[in-house]
LUMVOSE-293398 format. One record per residue (C-alpha): residue in one letter; x, y, z. Coordinates in Angstrom, 2 decimals. Layout:
residues N
r type = A; xx = X; yy = Y; zz = Z
...
end
This chain:
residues 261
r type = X; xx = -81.43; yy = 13.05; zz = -44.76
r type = X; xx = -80.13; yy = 12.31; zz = -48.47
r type = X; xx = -78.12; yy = 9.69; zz = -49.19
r type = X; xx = -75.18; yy = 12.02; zz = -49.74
r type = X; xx = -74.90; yy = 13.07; zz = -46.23
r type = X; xx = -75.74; yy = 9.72; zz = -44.75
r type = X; xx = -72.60; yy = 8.35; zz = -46.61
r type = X; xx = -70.52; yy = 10.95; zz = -45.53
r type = X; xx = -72.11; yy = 10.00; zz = -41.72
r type = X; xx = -70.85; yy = 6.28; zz = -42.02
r type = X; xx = -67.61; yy = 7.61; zz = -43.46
r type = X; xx = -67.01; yy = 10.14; zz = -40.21
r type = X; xx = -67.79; yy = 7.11; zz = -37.74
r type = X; xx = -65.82; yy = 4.38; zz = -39.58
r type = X; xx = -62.85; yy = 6.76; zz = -39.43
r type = X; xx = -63.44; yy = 8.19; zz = -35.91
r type = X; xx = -63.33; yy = 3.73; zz = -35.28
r type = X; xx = -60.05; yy = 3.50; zz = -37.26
r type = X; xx = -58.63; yy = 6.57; zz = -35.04
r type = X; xx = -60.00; yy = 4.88; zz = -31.75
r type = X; xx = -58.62; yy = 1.58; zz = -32.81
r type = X; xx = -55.12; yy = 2.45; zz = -33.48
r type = X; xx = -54.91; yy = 4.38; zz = -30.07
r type = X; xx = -55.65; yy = 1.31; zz = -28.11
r type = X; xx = -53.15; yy = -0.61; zz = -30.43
r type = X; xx = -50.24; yy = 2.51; zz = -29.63
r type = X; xx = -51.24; yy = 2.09; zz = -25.83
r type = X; xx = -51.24; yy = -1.86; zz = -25.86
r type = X; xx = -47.50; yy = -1.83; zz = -27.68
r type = X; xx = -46.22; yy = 1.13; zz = -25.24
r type = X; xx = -47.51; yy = -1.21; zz = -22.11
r type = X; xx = -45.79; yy = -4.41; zz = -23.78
r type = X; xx = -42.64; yy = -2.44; zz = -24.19
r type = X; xx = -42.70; yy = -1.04; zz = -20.40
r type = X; xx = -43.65; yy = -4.58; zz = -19.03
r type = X; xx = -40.74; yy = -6.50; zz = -21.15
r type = X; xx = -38.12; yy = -3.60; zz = -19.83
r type = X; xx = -39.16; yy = -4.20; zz = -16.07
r type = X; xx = -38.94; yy = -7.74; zz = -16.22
r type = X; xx = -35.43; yy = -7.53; zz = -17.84
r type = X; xx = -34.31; yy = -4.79; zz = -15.10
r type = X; xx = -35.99; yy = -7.52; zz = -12.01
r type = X; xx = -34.09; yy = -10.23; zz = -13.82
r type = X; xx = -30.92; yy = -8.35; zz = -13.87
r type = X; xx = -31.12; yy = -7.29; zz = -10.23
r type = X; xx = -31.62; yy = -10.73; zz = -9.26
r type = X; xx = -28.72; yy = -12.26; zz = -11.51
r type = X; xx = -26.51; yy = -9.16; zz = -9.22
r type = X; xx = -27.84; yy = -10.39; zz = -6.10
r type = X; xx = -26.84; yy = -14.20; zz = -6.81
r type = X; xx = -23.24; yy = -13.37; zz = -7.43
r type = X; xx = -20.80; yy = -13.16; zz = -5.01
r type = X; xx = -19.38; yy = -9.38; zz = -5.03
r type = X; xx = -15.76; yy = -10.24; zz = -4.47
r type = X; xx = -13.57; yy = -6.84; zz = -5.01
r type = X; xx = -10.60; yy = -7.15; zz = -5.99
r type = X; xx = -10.69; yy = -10.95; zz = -6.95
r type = X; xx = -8.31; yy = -12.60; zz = -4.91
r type = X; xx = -5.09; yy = -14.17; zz = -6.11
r type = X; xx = -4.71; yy = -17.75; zz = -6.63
r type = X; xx = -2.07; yy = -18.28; zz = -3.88
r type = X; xx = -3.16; yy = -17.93; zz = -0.17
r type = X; xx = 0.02; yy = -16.59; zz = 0.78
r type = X; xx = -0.03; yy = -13.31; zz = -1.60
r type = X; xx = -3.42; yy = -12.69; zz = -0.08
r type = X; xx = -2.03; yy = -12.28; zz = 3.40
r type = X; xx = 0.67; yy = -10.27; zz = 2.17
r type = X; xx = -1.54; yy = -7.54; zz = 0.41
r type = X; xx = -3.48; yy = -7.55; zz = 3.51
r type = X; xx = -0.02; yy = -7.10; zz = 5.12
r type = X; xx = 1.33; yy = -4.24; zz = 2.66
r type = X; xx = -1.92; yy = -2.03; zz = 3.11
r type = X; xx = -0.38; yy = -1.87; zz = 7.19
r type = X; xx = 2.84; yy = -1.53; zz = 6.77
r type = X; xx = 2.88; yy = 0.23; zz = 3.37
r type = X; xx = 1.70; yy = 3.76; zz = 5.04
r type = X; xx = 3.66; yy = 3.66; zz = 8.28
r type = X; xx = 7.44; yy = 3.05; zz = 5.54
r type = X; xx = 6.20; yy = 5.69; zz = 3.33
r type = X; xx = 5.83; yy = 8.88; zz = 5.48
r type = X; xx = 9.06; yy = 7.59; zz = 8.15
r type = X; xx = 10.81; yy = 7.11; zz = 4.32
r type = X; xx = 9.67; yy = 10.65; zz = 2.66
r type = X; xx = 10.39; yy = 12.46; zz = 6.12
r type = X; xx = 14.61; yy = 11.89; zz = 5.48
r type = X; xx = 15.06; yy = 14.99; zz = 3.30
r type = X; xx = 18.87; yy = 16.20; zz = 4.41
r type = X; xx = 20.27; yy = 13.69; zz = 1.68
r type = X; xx = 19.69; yy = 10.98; zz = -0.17
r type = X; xx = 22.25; yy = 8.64; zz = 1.96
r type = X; xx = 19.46; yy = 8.86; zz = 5.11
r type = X; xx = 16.94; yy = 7.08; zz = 2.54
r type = X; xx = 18.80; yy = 4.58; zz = 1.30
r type = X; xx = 20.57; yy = 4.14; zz = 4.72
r type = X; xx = 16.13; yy = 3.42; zz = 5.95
r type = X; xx = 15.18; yy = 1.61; zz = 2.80
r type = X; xx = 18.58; yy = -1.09; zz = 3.58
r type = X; xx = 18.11; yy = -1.67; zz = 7.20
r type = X; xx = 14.53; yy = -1.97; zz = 6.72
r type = X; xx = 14.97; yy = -4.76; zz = 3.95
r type = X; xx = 17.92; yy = -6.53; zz = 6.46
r type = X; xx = 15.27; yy = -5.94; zz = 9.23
r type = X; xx = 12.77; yy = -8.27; zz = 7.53
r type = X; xx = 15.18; yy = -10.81; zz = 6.27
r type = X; xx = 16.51; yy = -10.92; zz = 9.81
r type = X; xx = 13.08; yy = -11.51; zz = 11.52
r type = X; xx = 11.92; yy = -13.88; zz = 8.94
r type = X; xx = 14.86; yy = -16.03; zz = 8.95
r type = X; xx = 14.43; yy = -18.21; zz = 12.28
r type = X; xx = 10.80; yy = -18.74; zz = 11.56
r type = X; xx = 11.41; yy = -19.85; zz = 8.09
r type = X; xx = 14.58; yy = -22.44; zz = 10.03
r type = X; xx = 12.17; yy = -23.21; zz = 12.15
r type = X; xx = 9.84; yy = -24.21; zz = 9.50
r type = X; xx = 12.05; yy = -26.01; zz = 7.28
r type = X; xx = 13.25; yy = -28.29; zz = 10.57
r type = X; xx = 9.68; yy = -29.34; zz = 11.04
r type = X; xx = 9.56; yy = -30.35; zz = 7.75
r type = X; xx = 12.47; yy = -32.45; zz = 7.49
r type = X; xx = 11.17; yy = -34.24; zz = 10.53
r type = X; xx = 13.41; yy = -32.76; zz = 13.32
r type = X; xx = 12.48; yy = -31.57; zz = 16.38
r type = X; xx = 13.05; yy = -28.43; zz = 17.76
r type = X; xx = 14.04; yy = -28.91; zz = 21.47
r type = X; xx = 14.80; yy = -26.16; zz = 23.92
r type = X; xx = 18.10; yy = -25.88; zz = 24.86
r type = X; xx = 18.11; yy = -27.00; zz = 28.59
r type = X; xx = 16.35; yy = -30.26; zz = 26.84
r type = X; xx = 19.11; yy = -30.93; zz = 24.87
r type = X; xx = 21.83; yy = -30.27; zz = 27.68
r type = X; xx = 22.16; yy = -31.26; zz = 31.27
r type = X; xx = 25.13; yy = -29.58; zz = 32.64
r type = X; xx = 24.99; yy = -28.96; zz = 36.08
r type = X; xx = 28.57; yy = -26.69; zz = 37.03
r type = X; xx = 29.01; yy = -25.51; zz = 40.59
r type = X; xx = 31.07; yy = -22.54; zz = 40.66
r type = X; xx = 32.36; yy = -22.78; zz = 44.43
r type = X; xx = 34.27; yy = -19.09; zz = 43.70
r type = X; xx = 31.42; yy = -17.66; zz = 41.98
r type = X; xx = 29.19; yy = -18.74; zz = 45.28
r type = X; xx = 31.26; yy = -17.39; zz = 47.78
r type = X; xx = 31.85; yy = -13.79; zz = 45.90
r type = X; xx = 30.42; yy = -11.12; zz = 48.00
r type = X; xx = 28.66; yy = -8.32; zz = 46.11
r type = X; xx = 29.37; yy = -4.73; zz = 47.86
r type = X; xx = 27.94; yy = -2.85; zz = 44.97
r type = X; xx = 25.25; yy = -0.19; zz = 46.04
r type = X; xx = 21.77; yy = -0.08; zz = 44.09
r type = X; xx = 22.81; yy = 2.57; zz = 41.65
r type = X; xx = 26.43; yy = 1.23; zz = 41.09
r type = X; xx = 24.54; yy = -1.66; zz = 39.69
r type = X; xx = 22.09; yy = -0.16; zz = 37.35
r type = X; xx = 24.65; yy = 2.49; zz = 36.18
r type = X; xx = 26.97; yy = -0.57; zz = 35.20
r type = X; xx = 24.13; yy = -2.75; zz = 34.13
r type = X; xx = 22.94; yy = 0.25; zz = 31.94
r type = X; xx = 26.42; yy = 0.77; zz = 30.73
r type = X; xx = 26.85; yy = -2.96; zz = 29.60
r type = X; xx = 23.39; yy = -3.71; zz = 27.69
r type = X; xx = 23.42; yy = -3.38; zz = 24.36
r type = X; xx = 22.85; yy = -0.81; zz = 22.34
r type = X; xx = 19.36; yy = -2.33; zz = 20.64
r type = X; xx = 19.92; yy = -0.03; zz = 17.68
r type = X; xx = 23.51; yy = -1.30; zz = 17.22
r type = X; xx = 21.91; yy = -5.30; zz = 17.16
r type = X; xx = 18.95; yy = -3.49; zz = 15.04
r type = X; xx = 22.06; yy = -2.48; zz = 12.00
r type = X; xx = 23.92; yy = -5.83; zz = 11.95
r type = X; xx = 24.31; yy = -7.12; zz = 8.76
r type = X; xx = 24.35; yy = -3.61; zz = 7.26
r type = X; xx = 25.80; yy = -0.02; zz = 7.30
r type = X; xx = 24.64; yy = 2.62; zz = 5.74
r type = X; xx = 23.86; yy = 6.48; zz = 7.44
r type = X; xx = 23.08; yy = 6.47; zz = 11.59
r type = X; xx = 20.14; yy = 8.93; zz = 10.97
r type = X; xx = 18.79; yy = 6.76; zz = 8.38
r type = X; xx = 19.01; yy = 3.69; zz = 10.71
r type = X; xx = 17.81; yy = 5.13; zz = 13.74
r type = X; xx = 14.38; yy = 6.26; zz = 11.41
r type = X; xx = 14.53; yy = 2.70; zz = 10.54
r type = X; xx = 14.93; yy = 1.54; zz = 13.79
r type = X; xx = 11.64; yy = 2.92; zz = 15.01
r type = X; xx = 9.91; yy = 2.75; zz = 11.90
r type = X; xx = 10.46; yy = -1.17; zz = 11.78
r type = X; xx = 9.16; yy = -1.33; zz = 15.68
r type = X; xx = 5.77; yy = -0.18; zz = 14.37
r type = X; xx = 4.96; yy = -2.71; zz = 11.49
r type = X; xx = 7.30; yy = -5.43; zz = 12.87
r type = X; xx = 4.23; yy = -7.16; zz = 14.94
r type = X; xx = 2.33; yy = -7.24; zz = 11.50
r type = X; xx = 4.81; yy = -9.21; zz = 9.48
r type = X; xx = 5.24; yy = -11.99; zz = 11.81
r type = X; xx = 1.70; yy = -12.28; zz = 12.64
r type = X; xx = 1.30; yy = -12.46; zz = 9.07
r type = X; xx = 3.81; yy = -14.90; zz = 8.40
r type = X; xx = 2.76; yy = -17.28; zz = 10.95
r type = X; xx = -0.75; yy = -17.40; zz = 9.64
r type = X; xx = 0.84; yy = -19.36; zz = 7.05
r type = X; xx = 1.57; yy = -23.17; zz = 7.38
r type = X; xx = 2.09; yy = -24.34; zz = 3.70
r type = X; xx = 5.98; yy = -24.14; zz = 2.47
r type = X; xx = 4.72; yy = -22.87; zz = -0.74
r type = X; xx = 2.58; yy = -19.99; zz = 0.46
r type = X; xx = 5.36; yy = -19.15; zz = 3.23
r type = X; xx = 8.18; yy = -19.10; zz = -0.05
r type = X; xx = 5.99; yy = -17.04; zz = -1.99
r type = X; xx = 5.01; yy = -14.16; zz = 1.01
r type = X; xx = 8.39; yy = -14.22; zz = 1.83
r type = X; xx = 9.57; yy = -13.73; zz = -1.64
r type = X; xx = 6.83; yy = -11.17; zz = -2.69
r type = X; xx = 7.13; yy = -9.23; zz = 0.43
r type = X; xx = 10.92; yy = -8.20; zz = -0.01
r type = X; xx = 10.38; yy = -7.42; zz = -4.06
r type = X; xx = 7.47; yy = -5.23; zz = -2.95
r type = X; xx = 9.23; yy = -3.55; zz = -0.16
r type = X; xx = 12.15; yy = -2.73; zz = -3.10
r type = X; xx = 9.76; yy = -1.64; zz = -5.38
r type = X; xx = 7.67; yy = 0.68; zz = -2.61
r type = X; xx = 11.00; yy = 2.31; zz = -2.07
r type = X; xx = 11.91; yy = 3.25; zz = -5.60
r type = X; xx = 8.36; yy = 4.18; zz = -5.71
r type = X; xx = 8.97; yy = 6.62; zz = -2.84
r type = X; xx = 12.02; yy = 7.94; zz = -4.34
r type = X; xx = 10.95; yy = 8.64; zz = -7.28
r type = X; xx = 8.03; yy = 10.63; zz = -5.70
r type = X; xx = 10.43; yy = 12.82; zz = -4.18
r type = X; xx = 12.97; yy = 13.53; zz = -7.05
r type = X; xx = 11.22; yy = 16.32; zz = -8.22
r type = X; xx = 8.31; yy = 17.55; zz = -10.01
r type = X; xx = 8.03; yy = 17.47; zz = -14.12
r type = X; xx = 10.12; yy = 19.90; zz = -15.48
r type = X; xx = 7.08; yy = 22.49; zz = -17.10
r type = X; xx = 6.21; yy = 22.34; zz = -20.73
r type = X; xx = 7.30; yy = 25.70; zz = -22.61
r type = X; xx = 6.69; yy = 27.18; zz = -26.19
r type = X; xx = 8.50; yy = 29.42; zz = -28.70
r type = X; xx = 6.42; yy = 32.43; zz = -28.06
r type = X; xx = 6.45; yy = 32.05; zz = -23.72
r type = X; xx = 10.25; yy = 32.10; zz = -23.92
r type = X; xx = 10.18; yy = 35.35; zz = -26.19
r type = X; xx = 8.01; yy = 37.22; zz = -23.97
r type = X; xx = 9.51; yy = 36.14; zz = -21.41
r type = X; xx = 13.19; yy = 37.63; zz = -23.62
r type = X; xx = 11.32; yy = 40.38; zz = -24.73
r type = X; xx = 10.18; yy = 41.17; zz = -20.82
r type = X; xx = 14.11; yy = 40.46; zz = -19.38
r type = X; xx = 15.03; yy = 43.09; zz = -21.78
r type = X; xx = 12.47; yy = 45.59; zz = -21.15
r type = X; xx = 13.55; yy = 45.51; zz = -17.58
r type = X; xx = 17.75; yy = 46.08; zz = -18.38
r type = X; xx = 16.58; yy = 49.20; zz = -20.14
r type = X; xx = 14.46; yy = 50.52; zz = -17.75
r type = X; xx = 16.88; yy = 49.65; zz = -15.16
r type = X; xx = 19.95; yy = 51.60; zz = -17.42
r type = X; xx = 17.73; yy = 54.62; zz = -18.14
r type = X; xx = 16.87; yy = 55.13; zz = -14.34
r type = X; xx = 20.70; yy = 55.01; zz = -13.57
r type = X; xx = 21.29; yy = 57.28; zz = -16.24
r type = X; xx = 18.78; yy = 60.08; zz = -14.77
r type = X; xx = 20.43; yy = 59.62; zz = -11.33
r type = X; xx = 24.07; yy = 60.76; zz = -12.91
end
């Protein structure tokens, strides 16, 4: 072997070193990459994991929380008795008022009730508060011939009429507060319960406050929902076809009752 052909030897195995080298370099910085991105992905799993996953992020006042749990009840149950008055617009707003009134009028004795307490009063039942003890000697001696059904029929004919107590306080259409009527007996469990859950005046102002501007805002909500769809964009050249396609038809239409002469 020359020296010529030697060299060239060493060259060929130096370089096939160099090639072997840099592969093991390529593979050691593609396994440092890999490593570093897993250990950022396990570190960002466990920084999920450790917080709390609290969706939607509650408001600061205890008393709007219970009422957005309330809403999502009641909410459903006003919109499709609300949307199914579609004679005229009076039936709506005859629901949406008694509805409102309904509220205010259930609300009202425990919020009296709550505002006694808090002054320091106490709320005694009546028969605490008065010992009256009247003997009626007429009343005891009246005899009763009535028969069974003479006495329901008269007892039925003198109860009120619950709807009638139901509209107090406002007027408005009878279909509209007879929808009302019913729709109110099937959320009006809910709002007390929810209202009750409640002990601090501040959270009790602010449900009770809340709940009537949402139930406004629902019902211009629903309204609007049922005024109508968007009127439907248009261009220059839709309304000449459409012209050019009314016009097409009057001729056709006076050339056929031409040929029938």
């Amino acid at each position: 072997m020359n020296q010529e052909e030697k060299t060239l030897r060493e060259n060929i195995r130096h370089l096939i070193r160099h090639v072997k080298q840099k592969k093991t370099d390529n593979e050691n910085i593609i396994k440092e990459s890999i490593l570093r991105l897993a250990t950022l992905e396990l570190q960002a799993m466990l920084n999920e994991a450790s917080t709390p996953d609290v969706d939607p992020t509650p408001n600061k006042s205890t008393g709007i929380n219970v009422l957005e749990q309330l809403l999502k009840k009641i909410v459903p149950v006003l919109e499709t008795d609300y949307k199914s008055l579609t004679t005229n617009e009076e039936q709506r707003q005859s629901f949406r008022s008694h509805i409102v009134n309904a509220v205010v009028k259930t609300l009202t004795p425990a919020i009296a009730n709550n505002s006694a307490e808090d002054m320091g009063g106490d709320v005694q039942d009546l028969d605490e508060e008065i010992d009256v003890d009247i003997v009626d000697d007429v009343d005891e001696k009246f005899i009763d011939i009535r028969t069974d059904a003479e006495k329901k029929s008269e007892e039925e004919d003198e109860a009120p009429d619950e709807r009638e107590d139901f509209a107090s306080g406002t007027n408005g259409d009878e279909t509209g507060r007879n929808m009302a009527y019913e729709s109110f007996k099937k959320i009006e469990t809910a709002v007390i319960d929810s209202y009750e859950l409640l002990s601090d005046p501040e959270d009790q102002e602010l449900f009770y406050d809340y709940l009537i501007a949402n139930l406004k805002l629902y019902f211009n909500k629903f309204e609007d929902e049922l005024a109508g769809s968007v009127d439907e964009p248009t261009n220059q050249a839709y309304d000449t076809a459409v012209e050019a396609g009314d016009d097409a038809a009057g001729a056709a239409a006076e050339q056929e009752l031409e040929l029938e002469l």
